[in-house]
C-alpha positions as CSV (number, residue, x, y, z in Angstrom):
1,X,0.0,0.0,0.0
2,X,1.5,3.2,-1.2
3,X,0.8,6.5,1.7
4,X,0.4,9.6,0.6
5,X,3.5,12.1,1.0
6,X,4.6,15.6,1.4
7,X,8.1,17.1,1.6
8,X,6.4,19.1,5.2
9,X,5.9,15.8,6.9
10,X,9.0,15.9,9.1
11,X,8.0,12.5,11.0
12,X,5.5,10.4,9.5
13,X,4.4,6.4,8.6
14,X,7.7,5.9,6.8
15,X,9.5,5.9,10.5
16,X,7.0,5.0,12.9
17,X,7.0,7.2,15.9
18,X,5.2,8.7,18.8
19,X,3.3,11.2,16.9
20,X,3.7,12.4,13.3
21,X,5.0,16.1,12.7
22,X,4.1,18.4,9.5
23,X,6.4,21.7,9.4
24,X,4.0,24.3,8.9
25,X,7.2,27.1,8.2
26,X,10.6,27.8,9.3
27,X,9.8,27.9,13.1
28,X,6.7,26.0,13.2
29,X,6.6,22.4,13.0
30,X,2.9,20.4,14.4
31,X,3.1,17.6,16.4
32,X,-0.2,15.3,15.9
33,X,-1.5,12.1,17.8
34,X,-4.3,10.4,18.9
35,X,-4.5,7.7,21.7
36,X,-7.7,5.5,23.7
37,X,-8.3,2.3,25.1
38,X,-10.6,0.7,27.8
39,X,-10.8,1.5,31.5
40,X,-7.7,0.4,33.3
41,X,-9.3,1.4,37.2
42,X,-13.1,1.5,38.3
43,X,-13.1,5.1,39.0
44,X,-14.3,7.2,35.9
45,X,-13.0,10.6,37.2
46,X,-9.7,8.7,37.4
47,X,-9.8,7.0,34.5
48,X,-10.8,10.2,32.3
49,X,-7.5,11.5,33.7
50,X,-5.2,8.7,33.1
51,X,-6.5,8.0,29.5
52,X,-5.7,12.2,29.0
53,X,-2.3,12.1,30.6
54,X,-1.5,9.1,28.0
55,X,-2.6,11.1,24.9
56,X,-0.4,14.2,26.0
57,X,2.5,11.9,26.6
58,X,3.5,11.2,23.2
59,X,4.1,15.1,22.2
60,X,5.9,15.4,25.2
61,X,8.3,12.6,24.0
62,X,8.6,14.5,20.9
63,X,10.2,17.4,22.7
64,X,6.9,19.6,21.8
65,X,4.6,21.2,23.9
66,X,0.6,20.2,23.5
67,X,-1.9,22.7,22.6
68,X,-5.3,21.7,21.4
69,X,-7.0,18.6,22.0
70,X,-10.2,16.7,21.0
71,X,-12.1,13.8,23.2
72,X,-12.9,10.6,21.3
73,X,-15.6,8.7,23.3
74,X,-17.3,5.2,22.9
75,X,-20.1,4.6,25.6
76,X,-22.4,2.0,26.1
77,X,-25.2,4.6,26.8
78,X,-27.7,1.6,26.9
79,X,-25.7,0.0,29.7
80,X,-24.6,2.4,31.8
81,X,-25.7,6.1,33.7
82,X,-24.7,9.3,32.0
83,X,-22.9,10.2,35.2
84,X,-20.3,7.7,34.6
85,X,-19.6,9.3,31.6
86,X,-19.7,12.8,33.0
87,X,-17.6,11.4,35.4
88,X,-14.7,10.4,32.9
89,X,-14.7,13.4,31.1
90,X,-14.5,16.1,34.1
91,X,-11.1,13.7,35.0
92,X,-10.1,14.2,31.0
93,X,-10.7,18.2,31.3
94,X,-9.2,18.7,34.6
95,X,-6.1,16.6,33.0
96,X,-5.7,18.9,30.2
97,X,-6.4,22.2,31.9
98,X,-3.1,21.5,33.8
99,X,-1.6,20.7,31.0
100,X,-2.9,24.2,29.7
101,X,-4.4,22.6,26.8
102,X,-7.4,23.9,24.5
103,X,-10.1,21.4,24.4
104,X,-11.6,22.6,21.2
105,X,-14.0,19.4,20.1
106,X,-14.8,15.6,20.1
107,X,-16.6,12.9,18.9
108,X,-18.8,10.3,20.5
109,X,-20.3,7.3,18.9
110,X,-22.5,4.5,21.3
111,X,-20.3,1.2,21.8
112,X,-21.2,-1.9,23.7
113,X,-17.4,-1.5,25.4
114,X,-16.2,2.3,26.9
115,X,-13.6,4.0,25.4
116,X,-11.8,7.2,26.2
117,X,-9.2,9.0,24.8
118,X,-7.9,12.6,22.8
119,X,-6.6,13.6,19.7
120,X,-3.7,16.3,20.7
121,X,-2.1,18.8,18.3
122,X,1.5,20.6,20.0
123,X,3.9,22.5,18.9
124,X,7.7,22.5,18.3
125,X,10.2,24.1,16.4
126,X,11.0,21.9,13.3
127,X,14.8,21.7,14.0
128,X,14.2,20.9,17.8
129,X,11.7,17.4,17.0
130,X,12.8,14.2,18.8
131,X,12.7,10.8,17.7
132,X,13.4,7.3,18.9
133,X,16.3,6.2,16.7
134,X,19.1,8.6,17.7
135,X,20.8,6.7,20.0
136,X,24.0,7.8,19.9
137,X,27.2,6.1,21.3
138,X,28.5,7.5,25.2
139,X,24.7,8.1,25.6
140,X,23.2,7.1,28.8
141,X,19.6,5.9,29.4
142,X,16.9,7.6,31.6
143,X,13.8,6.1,33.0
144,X,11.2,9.2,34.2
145,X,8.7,6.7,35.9
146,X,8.7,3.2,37.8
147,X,7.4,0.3,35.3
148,X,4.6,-2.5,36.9
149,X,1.2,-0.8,35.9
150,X,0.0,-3.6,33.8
151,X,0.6,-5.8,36.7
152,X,-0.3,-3.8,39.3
153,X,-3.8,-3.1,37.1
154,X,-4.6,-6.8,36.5
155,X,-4.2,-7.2,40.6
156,X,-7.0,-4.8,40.4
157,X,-9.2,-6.4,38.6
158,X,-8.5,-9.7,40.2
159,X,-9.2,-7.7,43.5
160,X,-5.8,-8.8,45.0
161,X,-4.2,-5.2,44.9
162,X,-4.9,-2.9,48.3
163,X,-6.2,0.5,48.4
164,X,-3.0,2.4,49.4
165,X,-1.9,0.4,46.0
166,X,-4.3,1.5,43.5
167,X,-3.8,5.4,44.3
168,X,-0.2,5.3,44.0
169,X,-0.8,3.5,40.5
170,X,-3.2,5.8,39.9
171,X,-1.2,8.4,40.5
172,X,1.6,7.3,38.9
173,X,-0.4,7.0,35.4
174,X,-2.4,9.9,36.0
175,X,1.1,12.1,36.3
176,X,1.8,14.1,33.3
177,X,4.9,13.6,31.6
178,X,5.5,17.3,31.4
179,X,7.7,18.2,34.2
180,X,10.1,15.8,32.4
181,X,9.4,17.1,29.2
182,X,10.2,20.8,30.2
183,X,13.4,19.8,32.7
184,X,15.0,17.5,29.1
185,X,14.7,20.6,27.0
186,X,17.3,22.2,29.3
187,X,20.3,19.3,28.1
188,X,21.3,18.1,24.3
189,X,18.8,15.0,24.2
190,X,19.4,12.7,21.3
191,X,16.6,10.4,21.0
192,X,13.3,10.0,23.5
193,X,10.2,7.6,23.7
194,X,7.5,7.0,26.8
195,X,6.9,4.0,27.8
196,X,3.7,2.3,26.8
197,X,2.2,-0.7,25.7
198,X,5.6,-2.4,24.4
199,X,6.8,-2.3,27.5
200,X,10.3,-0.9,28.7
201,X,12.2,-3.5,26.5
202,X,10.0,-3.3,23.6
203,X,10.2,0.3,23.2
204,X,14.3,-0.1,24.5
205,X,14.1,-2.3,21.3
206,X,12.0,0.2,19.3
207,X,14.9,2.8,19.8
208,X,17.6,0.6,19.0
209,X,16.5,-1.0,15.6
210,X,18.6,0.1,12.5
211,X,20.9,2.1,15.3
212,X,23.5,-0.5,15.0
213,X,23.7,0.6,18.3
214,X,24.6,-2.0,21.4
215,X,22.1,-1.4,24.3
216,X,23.0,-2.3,27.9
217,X,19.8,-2.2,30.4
218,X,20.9,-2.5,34.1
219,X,18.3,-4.8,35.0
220,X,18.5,-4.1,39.0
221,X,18.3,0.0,38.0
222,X,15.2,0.0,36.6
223,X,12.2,1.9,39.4
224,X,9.7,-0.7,39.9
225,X,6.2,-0.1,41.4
226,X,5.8,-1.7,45.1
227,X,4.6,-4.9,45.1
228,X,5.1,-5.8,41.2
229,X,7.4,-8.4,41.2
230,X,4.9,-10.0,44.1
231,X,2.3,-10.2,41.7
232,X,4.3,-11.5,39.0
233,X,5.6,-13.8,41.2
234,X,1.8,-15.1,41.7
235,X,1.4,-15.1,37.8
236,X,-0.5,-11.8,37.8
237,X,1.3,-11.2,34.0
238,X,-1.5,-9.5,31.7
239,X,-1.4,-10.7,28.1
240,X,0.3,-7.9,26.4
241,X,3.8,-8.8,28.7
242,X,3.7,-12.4,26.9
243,X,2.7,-11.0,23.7
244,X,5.9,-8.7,23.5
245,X,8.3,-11.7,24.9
246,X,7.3,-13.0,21.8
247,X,8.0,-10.1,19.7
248,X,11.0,-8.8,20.5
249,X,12.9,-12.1,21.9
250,X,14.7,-12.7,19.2
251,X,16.3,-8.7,19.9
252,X,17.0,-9.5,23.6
253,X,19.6,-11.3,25.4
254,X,19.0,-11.9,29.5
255,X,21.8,-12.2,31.8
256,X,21.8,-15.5,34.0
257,X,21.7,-13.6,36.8
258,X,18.2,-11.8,35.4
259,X,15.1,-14.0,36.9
260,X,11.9,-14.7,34.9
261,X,9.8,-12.9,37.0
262,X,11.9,-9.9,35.9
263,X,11.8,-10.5,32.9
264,X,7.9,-10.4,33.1
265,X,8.1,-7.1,34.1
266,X,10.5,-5.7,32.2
267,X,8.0,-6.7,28.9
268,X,5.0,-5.2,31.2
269,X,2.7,-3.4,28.8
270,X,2.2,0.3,30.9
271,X,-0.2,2.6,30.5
272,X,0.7,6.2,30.7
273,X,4.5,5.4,31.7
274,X,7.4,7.8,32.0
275,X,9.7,8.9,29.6
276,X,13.2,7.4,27.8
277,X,15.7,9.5,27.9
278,X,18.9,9.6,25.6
279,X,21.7,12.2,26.0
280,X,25.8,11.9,26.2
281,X,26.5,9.8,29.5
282,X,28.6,13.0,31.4
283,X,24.9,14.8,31.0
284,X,23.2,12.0,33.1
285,X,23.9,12.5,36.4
286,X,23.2,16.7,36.1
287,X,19.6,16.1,34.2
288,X,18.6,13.3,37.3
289,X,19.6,16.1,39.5
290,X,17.3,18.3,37.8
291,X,14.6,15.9,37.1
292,X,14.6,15.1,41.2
293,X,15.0,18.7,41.7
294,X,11.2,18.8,39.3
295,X,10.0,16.3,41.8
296,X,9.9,13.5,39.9
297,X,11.7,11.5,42.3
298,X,12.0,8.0,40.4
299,X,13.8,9.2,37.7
300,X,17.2,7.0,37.3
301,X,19.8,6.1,34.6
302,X,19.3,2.5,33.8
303,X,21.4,1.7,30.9
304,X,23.8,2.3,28.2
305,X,25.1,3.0,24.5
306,X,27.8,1.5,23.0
307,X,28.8,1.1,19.1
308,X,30.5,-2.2,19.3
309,X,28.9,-4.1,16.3
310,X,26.4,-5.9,17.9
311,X,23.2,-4.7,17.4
312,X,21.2,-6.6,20.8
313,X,19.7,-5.3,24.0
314,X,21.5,-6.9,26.5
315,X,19.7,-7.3,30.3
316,X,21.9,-7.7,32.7
């Protein structure tokens, strides 16, 4: 199938990314994307927010800042009270209004299974867009959030996870990846992601592929939710985890010294995760400080770049 093309479109389905960017002129580049899915809590109002703070993420990753957005909504009107619904979009609004984001439209349709997500339009400058695939070697790897949500969000459903548990998940995803977003724009970032439904490895992967770049993950670095690998441990793994194992095995090699329970985690589909972060390795330790200094307290380097021929993410 052959895409339409035009010599604006800066990042588009030719080099699949977080979001696609047109360049409108010189010093105007937009950033576009559009992101929903299914409730991942019970609580609309908190649901509305997390499924918002997902959509902003990926023009934050882009190095942009959002500035318009529209709701897309699927809801089984038959099945359940306006309310609920009310309820999920007052979380989405509040989400974007601290974002400082123009809600400026929508579209509804009636669906036997909710949905809830946006459409987001940001800005950047053309010559300041990010991307995956600059790794670069001497870079160093930074994680802005702790990885476990998928696990910690099928210990909900199974009614296994405590209440103290599902507001710091909640809080986790509901967190908007902006105070990262603004603090990386301070440093010379090469390449960026967030961390989504690939999982940290999968998108690890994502950012490595045609790099000819070797990747080394610190497997005992990486911020982990509270009681994730306990779950695991109990087979608590959603689907998605053992769907990227099987993806992206043949691009991973695990240390010995790495358990399978780890492992699990590591391909953890997350929802509304933090952000990747690649920049020259004597940067690192100055942007943590800054990003801890932002309050965003898990953020950690947890790997590194090398350029020696081997083209594998290794897990130690």
């Amino acid at each position: 199938m052959k895409f339409p093309t035009d010599e604006n479109v800066i990042v588009g389905l030719n080099r699949a990314d977080d979001a696609g960017v047109y360049r409108v002129s010189e010093d105007l580049a937009l950033i576009q994307t559009v992101d929903f899915f299914t409730p991942v809590v019970d609580d609309p109002y908190a649901f509305g927010q997390i499924a918002a703070a997902n959509a902003l993420s990926d023009v934050y990753a882009m190095g942009g800042t959002p500035k318009t957005a529209m709701n897309l909504v699927a809801f089984p009107a038959k099945d359940m009270g306006l309310e609920i619904l009310r309820s999920i979009l007052e979380g989405g609004i509040d989400k974007i209004k601290e974002a400082d984001v123009v809600l400026i439209g929508g579209h509804s349709i009636e669906d036997k299974e909710l949905k809830y997500g946006l459409s987001v339009t940001g800005f950047i400058h053309p010559n300041a867009v990010l991307t995956k695939k600059n790794l670069k070697a001497g870079d160093c790897l930074v994680l802005t959030k702790p990885i476990g949500t998928g696990i910690i969000n099928t210990a909900i459903k199974a009614a296994m996870a405590p209440e103290d548990l599902i507001q710091e998940v909640t809080r986790i995803m509901a967190t908007l990846n902006r105070g990262a977003a603004e603090t990386m724009k301070g440093f010379d970032v090469h390449a960026c992601t967030d961390i989504t439904g690939f999982g940290l490895l999968g998108h690890l992967t994502e950012m490595m592929d045609g790099s000819g770049m070797h990747v080394k993950l610190f497997s005992d670095r990486v911020p982990v939710i509270r009681d994730t690998l306990f779950f695991a441990a109990m087979g608590l793994i959603p689907g998605g985890a053992h769907k990227n194992r099987d993806f992206f095995k043949k691009r991973v090699e695990f240390s010995g010294s790495v358990e399978l329970v780890l492992q699990d985690v590591l391909f953890d589909p997350q929802t509304s995760g933090g952000l990747l972060i690649s920049l020259d390795a004597v940067k690192g330790p100055a942007l943590i400080d800054e990003l801890r200094n932002a309050n965003i307290t898990s953020a950690t380097i947890i790997g590194e770049v090398a350029s020696d021929g081997r083209e594998i993410l290794s897990v130690l």
